[in-house]
N, C-alpha and C positions, 0 to 999 in steps of 0.2 A: 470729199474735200477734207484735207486737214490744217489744221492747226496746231503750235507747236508752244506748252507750256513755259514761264520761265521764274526762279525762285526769285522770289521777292522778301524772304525771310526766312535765315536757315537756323530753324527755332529747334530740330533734329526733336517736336513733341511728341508723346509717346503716341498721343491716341487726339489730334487735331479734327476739331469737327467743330460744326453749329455755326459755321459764318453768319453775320448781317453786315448790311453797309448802315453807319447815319449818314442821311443826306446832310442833316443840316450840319453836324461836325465834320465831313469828310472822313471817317473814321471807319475802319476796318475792326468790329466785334469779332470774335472767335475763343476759342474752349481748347484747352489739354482735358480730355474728361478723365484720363487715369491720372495726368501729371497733377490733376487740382488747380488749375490754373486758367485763370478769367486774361483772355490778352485786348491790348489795341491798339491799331496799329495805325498811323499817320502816313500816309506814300508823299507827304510834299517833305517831310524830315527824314523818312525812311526808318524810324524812332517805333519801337516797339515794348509797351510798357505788360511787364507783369503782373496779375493780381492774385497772390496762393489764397485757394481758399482750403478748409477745412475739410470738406467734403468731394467726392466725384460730381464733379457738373456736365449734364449731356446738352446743355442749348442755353443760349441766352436772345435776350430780342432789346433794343431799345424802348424806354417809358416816354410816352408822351408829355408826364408829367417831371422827367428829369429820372437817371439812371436806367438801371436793367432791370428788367423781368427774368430770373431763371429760373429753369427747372432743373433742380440737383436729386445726389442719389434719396435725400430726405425730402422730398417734394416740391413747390411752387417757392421761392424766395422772391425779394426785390434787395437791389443793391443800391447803396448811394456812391457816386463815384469818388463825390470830393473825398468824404471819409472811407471810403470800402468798407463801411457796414452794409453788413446782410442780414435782415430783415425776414423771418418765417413767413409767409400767407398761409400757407394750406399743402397739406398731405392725404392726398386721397388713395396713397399705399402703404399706409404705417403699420399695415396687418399684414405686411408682406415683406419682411426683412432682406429676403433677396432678391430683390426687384433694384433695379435701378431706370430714373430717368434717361432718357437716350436723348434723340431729334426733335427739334420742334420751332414753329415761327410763331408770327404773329400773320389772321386773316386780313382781307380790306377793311374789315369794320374793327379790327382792334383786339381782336381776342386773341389769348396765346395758346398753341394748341402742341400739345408735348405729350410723346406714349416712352412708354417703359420697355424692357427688355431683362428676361432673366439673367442674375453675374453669373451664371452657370451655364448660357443658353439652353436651358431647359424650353422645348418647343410650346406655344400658346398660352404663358404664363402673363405673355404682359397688355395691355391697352392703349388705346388712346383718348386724348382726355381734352378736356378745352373749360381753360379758364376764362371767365368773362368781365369787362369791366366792374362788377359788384363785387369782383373778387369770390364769384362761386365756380364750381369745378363741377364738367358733367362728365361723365363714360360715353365718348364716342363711339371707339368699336372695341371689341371685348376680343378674347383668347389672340392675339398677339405675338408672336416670336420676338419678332426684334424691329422695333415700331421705327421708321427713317423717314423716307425725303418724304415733304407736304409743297405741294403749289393750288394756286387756284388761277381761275382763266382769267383773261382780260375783261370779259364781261364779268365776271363772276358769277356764270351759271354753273361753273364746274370745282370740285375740290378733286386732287390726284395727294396717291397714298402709297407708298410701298412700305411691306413687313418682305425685309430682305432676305429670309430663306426662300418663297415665294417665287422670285425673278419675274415681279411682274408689277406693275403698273395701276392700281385700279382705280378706274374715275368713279366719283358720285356727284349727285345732283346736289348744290349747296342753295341753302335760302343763307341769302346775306344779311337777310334782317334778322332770322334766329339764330343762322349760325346750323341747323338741319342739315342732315343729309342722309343719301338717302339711295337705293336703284346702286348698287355697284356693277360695275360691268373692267372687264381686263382689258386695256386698251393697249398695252404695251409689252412684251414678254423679253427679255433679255435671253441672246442666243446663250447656249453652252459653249466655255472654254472662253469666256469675255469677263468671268469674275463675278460680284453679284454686285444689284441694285443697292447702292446707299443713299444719299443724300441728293438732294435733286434741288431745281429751281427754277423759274419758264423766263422766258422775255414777251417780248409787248406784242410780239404774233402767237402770243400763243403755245407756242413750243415750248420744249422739255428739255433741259440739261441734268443729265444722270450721269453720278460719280460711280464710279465701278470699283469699288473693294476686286483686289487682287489682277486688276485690268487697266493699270496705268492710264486710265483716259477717265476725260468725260465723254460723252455721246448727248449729240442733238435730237432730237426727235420732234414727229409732227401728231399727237396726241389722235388727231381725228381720221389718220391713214395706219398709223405704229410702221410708218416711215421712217427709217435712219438720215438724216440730214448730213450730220458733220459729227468728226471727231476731233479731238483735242488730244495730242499725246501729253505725259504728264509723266518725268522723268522721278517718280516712286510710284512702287507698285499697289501697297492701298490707299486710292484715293476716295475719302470722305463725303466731303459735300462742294458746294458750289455755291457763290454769290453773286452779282452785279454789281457793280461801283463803279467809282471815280466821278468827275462831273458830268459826263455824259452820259454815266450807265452804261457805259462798254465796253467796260473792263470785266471779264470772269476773274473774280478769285479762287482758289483752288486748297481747299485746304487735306491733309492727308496725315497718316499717322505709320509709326516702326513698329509697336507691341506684336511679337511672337514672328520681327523678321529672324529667319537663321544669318547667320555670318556671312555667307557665302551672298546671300538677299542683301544684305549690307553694305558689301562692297559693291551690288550691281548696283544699288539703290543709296548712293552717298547723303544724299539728302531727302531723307525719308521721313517722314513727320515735318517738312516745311508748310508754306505756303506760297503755291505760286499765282503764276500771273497771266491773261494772254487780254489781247485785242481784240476786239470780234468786231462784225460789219453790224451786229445786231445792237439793239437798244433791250436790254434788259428790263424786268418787274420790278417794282421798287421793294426796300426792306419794310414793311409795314411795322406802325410802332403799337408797345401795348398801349392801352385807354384805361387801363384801369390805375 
């Protein structure tokens, strides 16, 4: 089965990634992480506000307590929205000048969990990390490529992880109460010549929606067979990551990026660094907010 992407803001970002939805604001989060640029986006005005920050930002998540949690190229921030101050917490790679923040959400219980990537792609250089409401930071998984999509299951027995050199999928056992994990096993392999694993997001069965860098689509998947379900075509060729929204949850947003298209990529790909839009029959995961 497919389904057929469509833009909903032709933002032409260079490097569009980290979607969340707020429920409670209706509100479309997302990131330019090369452009510097914090966005949000309103689908009842169709009103897309920009926020330049100072820094490369690779995710952000909504606070429980009001603004964003993000993790930029200088570590853990919080933002206020009314004023766009950005606020330091914590840098648990300041010994690592060329590391940058990449992907990252918030779990069921609140915590924001965000891995690095080398600006060089230098292979195993970066981690993954989980900050917790105390505002303390652990090292989840170590030697890292290029740290992307995070979901966990409806039950939340399960955390899913891709490092997208990889092209693969891996589940671990998560305790919701510590935040633990633990047992990896490859649940998921992406074929060759379909692009590589980015950013990912599940809905309320359980499944998998995986953005494909270089493969125009997202792809469905069913985590406990590594079943292909459904595609989504998505009219540019790197697509980023993926969210759920709208009032019902069943909207995918699509967010995607242009850095290192050729010319000729350009013009196949006119609107490339947008973000698009589709309808699904499914009910989506919700965006979990920080606690801290």
């Amino acid at each position: 089965m497919r389904l057929e992407a469509t833009l909903v803001i032709d933002a032409r970002a260079i490097l569009g990634e980290g979607p969340s939805w707020d429920d409670q604001k209706q509100l479309l989060y997302w990131v330019d992480i090369e452009g510097k640029k914090v966005h949000a986006y309103n689908p009842m005005t169709a009103g897309n506000i920009e926020m330049k920050q100072e820094q490369m930002v690779g995710t952000i998540a909504p606070r429980e307590s009001g603004g964003l949690v993000m993790a930029m190229a200088g570590g853990f921030y919080a933002m206020n929205l009314s004023t766009e101050n950005v606020d330091a917490i914590t840098d648990p790679e300041s010994h690592l000048p060329h590391n940058r923040f990449n992907d990252g959400k918030c779990d069921p219980a609140g915590r924001f969990w965000a891995g690095t990537t080398h600006l060089e792609g230098l292979k195993g250089e970066g981690a993954l990390y989980c900050l917790d409401e105390n505002l303390e930071v652990t090292k989840k998984i170590d030697h890292v490529s290029t740290s992307n999509g995070l979901a966990w299951s409806p039950d939340t027995r399960y955390m899913y992880f891709i490092d997208t050199p990889t092209k693969k999928v891996v589940r671990y056992d998560y305790d919701l109460t510590t935040g633990d994990i633990r047992n990896p096993v490859e649940v998921i392999t992406i074929p060759d010549g379909e692009g590589m694993p980015d950013g990912m997001t599940s809905d309320v069965e359980g499944n998998l929606w995986i953005a494909h860098w270089g493969g125009s689509k997202v792809t469905r998947w069913n985590p406990d067979t590594g079943e292909r379900l459904l595609e989504v075509n998505v009219p540019a060729l790197n697509v980023t990551s993926c969210v759920f929204g709208g009032k019902e949850r069943n909207e995918l947003y699509i967010t995607t990026a242009r850095t290192n298209m050729s010319e000729e990529e350009l013009k196949q790909f006119p609107y490339a660094g947008g973000v698009f839009r589709v309808k699904t029959k499914t009910k989506g995961s919700r965006t979990y907010v920080f606690k801290g």
